[in-house]
C-alpha positions in Angstrom: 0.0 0.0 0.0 1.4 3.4 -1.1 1.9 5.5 2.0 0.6 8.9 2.7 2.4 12.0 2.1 4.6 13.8 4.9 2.5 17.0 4.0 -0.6 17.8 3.1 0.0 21.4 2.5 3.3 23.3 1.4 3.1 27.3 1.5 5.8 28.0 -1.5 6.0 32.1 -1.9 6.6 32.3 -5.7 7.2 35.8 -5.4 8.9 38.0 -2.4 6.9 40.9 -3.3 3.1 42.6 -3.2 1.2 45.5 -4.4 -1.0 46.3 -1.2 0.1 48.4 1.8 -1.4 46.6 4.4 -0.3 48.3 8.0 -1.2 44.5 9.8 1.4 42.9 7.6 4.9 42.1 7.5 5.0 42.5 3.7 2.5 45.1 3.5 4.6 47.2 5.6 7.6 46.7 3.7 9.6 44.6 5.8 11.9 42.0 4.2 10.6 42.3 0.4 12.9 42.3 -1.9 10.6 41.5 -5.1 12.6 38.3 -6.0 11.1 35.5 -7.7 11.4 31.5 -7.8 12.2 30.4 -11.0 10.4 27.5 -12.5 14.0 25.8 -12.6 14.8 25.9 -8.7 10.5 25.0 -8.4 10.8 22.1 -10.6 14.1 21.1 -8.4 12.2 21.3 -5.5 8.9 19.2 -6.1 11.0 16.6 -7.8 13.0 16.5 -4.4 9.7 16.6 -2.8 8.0 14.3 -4.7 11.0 11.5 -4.8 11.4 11.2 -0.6 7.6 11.1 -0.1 6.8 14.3 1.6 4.1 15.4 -0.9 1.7 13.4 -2.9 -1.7 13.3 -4.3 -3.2 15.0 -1.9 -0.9 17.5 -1.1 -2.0 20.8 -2.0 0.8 23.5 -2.6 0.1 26.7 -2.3 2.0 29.3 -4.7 1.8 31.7 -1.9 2.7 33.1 1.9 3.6 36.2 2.3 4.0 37.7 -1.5 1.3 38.6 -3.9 1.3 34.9 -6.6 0.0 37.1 -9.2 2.9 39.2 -9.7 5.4 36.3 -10.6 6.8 37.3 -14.1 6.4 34.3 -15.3 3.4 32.6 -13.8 2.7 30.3 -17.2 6.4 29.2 -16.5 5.6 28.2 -12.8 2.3 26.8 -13.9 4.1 24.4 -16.3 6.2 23.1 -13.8 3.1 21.8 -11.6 1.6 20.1 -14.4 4.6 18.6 -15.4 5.0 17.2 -11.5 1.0 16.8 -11.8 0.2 18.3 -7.9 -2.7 20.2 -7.1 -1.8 24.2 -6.6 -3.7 26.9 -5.0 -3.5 30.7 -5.2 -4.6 33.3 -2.8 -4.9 36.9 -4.3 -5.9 40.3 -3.9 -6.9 40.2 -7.5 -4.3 43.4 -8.3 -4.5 41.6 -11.8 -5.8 38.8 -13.9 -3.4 36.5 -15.4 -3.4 34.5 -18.8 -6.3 31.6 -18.2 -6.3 28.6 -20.3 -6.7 24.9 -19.6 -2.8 24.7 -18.5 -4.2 27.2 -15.9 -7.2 25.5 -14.4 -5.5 21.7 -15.1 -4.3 21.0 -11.3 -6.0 23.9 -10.0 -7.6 23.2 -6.5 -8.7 26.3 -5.1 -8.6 30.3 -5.3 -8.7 32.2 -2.3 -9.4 36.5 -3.0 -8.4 38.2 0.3 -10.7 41.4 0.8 -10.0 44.0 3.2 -13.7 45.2 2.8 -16.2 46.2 0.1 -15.3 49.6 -0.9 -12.8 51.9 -1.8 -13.0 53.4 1.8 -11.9 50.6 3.3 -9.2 49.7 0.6 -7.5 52.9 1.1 -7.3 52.4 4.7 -5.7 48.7 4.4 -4.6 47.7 1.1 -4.5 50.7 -0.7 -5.8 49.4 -4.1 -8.4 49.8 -6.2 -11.4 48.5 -5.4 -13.2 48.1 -8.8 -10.8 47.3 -10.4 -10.2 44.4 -7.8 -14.1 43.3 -8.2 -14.0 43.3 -11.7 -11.2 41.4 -11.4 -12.1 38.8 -9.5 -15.5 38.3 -11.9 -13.3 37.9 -14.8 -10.8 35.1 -13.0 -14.2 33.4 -11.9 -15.6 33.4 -15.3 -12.6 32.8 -17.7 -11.9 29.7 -15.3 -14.9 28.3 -15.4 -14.7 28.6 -19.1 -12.0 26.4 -18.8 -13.5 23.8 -17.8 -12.9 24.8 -13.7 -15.0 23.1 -11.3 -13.2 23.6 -8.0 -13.3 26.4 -5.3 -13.4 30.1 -5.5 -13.6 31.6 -2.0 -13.6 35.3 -0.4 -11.8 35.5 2.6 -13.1 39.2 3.7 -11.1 40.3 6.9 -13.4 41.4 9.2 -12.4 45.4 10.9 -14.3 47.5 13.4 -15.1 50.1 10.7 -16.5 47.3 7.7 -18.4 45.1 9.4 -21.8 46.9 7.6 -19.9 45.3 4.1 -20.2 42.0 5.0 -24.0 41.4 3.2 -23.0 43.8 0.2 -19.9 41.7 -0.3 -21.9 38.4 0.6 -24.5 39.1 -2.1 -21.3 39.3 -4.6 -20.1 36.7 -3.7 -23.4 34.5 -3.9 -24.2 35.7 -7.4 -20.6 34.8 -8.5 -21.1 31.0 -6.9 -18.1 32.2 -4.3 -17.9 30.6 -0.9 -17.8 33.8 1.3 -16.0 33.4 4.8 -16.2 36.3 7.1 -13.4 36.7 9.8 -12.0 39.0 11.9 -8.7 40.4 10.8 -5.7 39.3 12.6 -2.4 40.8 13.6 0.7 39.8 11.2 3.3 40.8 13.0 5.2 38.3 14.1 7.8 41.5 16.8 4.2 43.4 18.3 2.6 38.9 19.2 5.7 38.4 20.7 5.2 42.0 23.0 1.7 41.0 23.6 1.9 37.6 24.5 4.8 39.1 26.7 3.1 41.6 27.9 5.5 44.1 26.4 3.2 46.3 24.3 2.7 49.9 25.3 -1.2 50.7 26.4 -0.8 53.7 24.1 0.2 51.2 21.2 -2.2 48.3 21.9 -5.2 51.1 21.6 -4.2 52.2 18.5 -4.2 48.5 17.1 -7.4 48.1 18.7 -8.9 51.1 17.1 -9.1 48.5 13.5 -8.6 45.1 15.3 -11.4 43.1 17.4 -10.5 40.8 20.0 -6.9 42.0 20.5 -7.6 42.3 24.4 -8.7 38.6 24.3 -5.1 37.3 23.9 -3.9 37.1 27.2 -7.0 34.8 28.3 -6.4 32.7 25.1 -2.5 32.6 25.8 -3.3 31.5 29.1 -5.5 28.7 28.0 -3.2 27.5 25.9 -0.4 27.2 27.9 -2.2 25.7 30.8 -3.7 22.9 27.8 -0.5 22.3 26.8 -1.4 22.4 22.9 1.1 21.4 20.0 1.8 23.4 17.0 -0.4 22.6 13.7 2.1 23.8 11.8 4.0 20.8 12.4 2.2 19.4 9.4 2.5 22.0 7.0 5.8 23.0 5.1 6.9 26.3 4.5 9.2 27.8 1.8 10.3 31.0 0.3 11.5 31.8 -3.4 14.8 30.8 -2.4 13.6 27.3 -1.4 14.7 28.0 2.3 12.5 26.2 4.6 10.5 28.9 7.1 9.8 27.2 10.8 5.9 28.1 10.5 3.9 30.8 8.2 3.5 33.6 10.6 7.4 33.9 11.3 9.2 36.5 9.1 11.2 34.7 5.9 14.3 37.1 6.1 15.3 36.4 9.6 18.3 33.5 9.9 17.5 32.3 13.3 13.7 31.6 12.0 15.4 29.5 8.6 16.2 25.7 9.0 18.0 24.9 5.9 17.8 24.9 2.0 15.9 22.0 0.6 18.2 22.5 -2.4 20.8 22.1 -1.0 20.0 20.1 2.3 18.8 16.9 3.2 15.3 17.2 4.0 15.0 14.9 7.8 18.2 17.2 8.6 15.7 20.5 7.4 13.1 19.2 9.9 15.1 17.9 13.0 16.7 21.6 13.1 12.7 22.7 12.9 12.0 20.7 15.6 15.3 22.2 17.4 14.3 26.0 17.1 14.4 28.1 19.5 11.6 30.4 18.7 9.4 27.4 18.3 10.0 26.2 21.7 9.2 29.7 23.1 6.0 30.2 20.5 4.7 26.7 21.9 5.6 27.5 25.6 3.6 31.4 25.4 0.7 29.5 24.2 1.2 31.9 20.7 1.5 28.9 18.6 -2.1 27.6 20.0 -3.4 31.3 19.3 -2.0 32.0 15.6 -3.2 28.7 14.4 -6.7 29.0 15.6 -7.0 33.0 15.8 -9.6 32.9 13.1 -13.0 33.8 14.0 -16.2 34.1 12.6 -17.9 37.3 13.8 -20.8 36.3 16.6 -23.0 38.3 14.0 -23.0 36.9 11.3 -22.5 33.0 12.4 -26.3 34.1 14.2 -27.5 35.1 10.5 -26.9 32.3 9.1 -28.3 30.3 11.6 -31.5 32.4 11.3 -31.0 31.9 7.4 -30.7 27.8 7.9 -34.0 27.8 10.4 -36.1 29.8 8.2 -35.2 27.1 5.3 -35.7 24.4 7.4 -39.4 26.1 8.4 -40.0 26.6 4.4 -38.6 22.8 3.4 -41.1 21.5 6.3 -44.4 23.6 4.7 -43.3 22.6 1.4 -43.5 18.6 2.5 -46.7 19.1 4.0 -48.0 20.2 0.7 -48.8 23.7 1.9 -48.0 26.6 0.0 
């Protein structure tokens, strides 16, 4: 019996690079982008590396992304050719700065596209991302339809990052997403940076500094509690099971930690040999400390529906359930 794959999800940043400005984010703040890319050589290097000692299979799913904007690779079609050479499923998450050449090569081991909204008008875009808005809509209806043309039958999800000042575009972007056949998932925005975790999980953060996060960000003041909950349940770290890689094909302790940091980097799967890549993972430092502060509990399963909208829908599923009853009792 063929035995299962070490991972089941590899982050791979294509591209060290991204158009939007968000403040929340390492690389929307500027810090460690130096706009490099992976070229479909070193890629193709890598899966086959992958692929020969058994750490991805069929149902891995590698994701062309992490920190950097996928879309902005010059040469996408290149990258693209590689996985359908190696035959793995690939997955893309975008803030739809652009739409890129769509053809069956495209869609062929496409598994899901994930569009990352910071809200539902330009307002809130030139608060966070700093993009344009219509353009990003119209967009994302042309990457929906042109895939579907090609012969796409997988998943096209919104993830829109919940704020304190756009929760009232949740239902407009909702209804977009609904006549687009776009799984919408609502959640409050989180804090990406990995220096101002570490000061609140320590309890370092300035009052004056924590209230100006909080002015955007819900549930910041709930950390502490969920710190201490984790470190008193003693949880692991999820992202023992993923695997995390930059355009350079260095291997990245967990997602969350910045890429251009040595003491966070456990070796070259190039160059290195991939049980010596994860023992030195399972040696760092800042892993043993993220696990012990309770942070890795907390950045793993930080994402949250808001209360509000989870009651909607459960109003929305009674009120079907109500109208699917009548109907079976022949009434009108």
């Amino acid at each position: 019996m063929k035995s299962r794959a070490l991972f089941k999800i590899v982050y791979f940043d294509i591209v060290d690079a991204c158009n939007a400005r968000c403040p929340y984010c390492l690389t929307g703040m500027g810090e460690g982008r130096s706009g490099s890319e992976l070229s479909p050589e070193r890629f193709a290097m890598t899966l086959e590396k992958l692929l020969r000692e058994g750490a991805i299979g069929a149902e891995t799913v590698v994701s062309l992304y992490n920190w950097g904007e996928p879309l902005l690779h010059k040469d996408l079609p290149g990258i693209l050719r590689v996985v359908n050479d190696f035959g793995v499923r690939y997955a893309l998450s975008t803030n739809a700065c652009r739409v890129p050449v769509i053809d069956r090569s495209f869609v062929r081991n496409l598994d899901h596209i994930i569009f990352s909204m910071c809200g539902f008008s330009q307002a809130s875009y030139d608060r966070i991302q700093r993009t344009n808005f219509e353009r990003a809509r119209e967009n994302i209806t042309r990457i929906v339809r042109e895939c579907r043309a090609n012969g796409f039958r997988g998943d096209f999800r919104i993830y829109f990052h919940v704020y304190r000042f756009n929760e009232g575009e949740i239902g407009p972007c909702k209804r977009f997403a609904n006549q687009h056949g776009i799984a919408f998932y609502p959640h409050y925005a989180i804090l990406n940076r990995w220096d101002d975790l570490r000061m609140l999980a320590d309890g370092r953060m300035p009052p004056a500094a924590l209230s100006a996060l909080s002015e955007d960000l819900h549930g910041l003041e709930e950390i502490p509690g969920i710190l201490k909950r984790a470190r008193r349940d003693g949880s692991a770290c999820p992202q023992q099971d993923c695997l995390v890689l930059t355009e350079n094909a260095d291997v990245v302790a967990c997602c969350q930690l910045p890429k251009d940091r040595p003491e966070f980097l456990c070796g070259n799967l190039i160059r290195d040999d991939l049980a010596d890549i994860l023992e030195r993972r399972r040696e760092l430092t800042v892993c043993r400390d993220c696990i012990r502060t309770g942070l890795a509990s907390y950045i793993n399963r930080s994402i949250r529906t808001p209360a509000s909208y989870r009651k909607g829908l459960r109003q929305s599923l009674l009120l079907l359930e109500r109208k699917l009853l009548r109907v079976s009792r022949g009434r009108k």
